[in-house]
N, C-alpha and C positions, 0 to 999 in steps of 0.2 A: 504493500500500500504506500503509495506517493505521501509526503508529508507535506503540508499546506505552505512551509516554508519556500522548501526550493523553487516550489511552482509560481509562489507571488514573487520571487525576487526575481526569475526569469521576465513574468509580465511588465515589471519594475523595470529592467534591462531593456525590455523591447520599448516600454511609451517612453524612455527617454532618449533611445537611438531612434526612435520616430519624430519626436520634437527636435533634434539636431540636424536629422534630414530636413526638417520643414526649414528651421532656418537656415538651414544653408541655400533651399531655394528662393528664402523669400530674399536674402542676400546678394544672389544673381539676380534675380527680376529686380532689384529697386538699381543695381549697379545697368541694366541693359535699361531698363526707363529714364536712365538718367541720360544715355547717350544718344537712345533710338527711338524714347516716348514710350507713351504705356501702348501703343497697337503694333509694337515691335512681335516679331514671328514669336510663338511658343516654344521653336528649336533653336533660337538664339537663348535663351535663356536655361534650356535643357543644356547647350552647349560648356557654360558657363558656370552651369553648376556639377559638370560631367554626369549628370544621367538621363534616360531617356524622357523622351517625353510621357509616355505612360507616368514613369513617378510622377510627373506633374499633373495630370490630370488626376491620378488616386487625392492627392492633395486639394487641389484646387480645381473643381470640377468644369469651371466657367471661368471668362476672361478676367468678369464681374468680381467674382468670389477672389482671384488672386492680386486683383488690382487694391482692394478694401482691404486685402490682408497686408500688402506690400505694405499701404499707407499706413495702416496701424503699427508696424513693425520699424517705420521710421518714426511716426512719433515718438513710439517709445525707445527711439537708438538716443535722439535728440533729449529728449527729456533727462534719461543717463549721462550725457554728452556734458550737461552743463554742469553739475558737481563735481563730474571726471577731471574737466579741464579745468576749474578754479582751481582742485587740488595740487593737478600736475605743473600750473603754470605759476612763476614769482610774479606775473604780472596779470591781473584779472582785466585789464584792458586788451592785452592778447587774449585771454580765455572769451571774451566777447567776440573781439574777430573771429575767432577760428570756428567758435558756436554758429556767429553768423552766415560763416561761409558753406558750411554745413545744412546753414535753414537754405539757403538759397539752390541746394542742389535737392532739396526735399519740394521744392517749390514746383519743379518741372514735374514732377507726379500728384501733385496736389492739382496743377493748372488742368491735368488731364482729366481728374476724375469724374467730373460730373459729366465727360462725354461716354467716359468704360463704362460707367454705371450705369446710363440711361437711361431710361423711365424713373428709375428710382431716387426721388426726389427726396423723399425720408430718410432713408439711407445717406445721400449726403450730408442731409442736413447733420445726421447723426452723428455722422464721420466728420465733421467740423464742428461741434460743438466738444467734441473729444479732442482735436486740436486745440481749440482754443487755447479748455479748462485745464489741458496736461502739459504747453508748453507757452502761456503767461507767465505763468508761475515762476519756470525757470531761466524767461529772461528778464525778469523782473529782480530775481536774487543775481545774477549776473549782472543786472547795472546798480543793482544796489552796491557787490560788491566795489563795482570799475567807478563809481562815482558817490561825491559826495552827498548826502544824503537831503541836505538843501541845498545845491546843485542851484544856478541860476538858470530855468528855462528848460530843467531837464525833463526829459521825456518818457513815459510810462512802458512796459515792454508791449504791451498790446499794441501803443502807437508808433511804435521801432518796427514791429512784425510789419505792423501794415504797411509801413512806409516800405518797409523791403517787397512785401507783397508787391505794390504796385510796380517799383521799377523794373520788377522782373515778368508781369504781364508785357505781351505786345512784342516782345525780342524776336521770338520764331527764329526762325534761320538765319537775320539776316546778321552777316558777319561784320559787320560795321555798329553795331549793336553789343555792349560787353557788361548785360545786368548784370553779373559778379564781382566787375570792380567799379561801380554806380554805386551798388551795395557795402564793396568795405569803403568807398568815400563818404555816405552816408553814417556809416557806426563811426569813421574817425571823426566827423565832422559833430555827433552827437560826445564822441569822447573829450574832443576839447573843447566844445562848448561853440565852436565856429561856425554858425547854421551859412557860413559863408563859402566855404571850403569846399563841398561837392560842386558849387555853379563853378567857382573858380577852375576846380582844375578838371574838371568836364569840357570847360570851354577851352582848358589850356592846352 
């Protein structure tokens, strides 16, 4: 007779080399959305996480289901991301940039989703209100850490998000177009207080 031990610690063994498979794909799909958009092929990203597509489809049945999942698996990269780097960094002014440079590559899969998800208008909603609530938060302690706490003029994370939000609408392809360093002129221009400093060397 089997003893109930070996048998759970095997099921144990399995759901957590299931959960490392998943992230690893969901790993490659947010690394190939970042380059090829979320309607990039299913075998680029089977590619890139070296297995078939089969394993992706056991996971992620629909394009839908893996694009909400990517998303979610980047907010919560980013939401880690910002405690990780105050720690690691002597300067939480760097831990700002590096965070922000990070939201802005989470940006190109967020711009997509309301068209992968399609009819499901709740669903986004969902799925943005889950952004919001999970990464205000943390860049709100990120500028609390990178600035002074009355600050002349300073800005709340919500209104940082957004403002990156928008410079990063409207880019598409076009190479003359570089939302990524709009963006860290933007957080430098909030770090020292120069709401002058992105027109300046924009134009410069």
């Amino acid at each position: 007779m089997t003893t109930p031990g070996p048998a759970g610690s095997t099921h144990r063994v399995k759901r957590v080399d299931a959960r490392r498979n998943e992230q690893t794909l969901l790993e490659a799909a947010a690394a190939v959305f970042v380059t090829d958009g979320v309607d990039a092929p299913v075998r680029l990203i089977a590619e890139r996480a070296g297995v078939g597509m089969g394993t992706i489809y056991r996971h992620f049945p629909t394009r839908p289901a893996l694009v909400a999942a990517v998303y979610q698996h980047q907010v919560e990269a980013l939401a880690e991301a910002g405690p990780a780097l105050l720690r690691e960094s002597d300067d939480p002014g760097v831990a700002l940039q590096r965070w922000a440079a990070g939201f802005v590559d989470f940006l190109v899969t967020k711009h997509g989703l309301a068209g992968a998800l399609g009819p499901d208008t709740e669903g986004v909603n969902t799925l943005h209100q889950y952004f919001v609530d999970r990464l205000v938060p943390v860049c709100d302690a990120l500028l609390d850490a990178a600035l002074e706490p009355e600050a002349s003029g300073r800005v709340s994370g919500y209104m940082l998000m957004r403002g990156i939000g928008n410079l990063c609408i409207g880019g598409g392809n076009d190479p003359d177009y570089d939302a990524a360093r709009l963006a860290g002129l933007l957080v430098a221009g909030v770090l020292t207080g120069d709401s002058t400093g992105m027109t300046q060397s924009a134009s410069g």
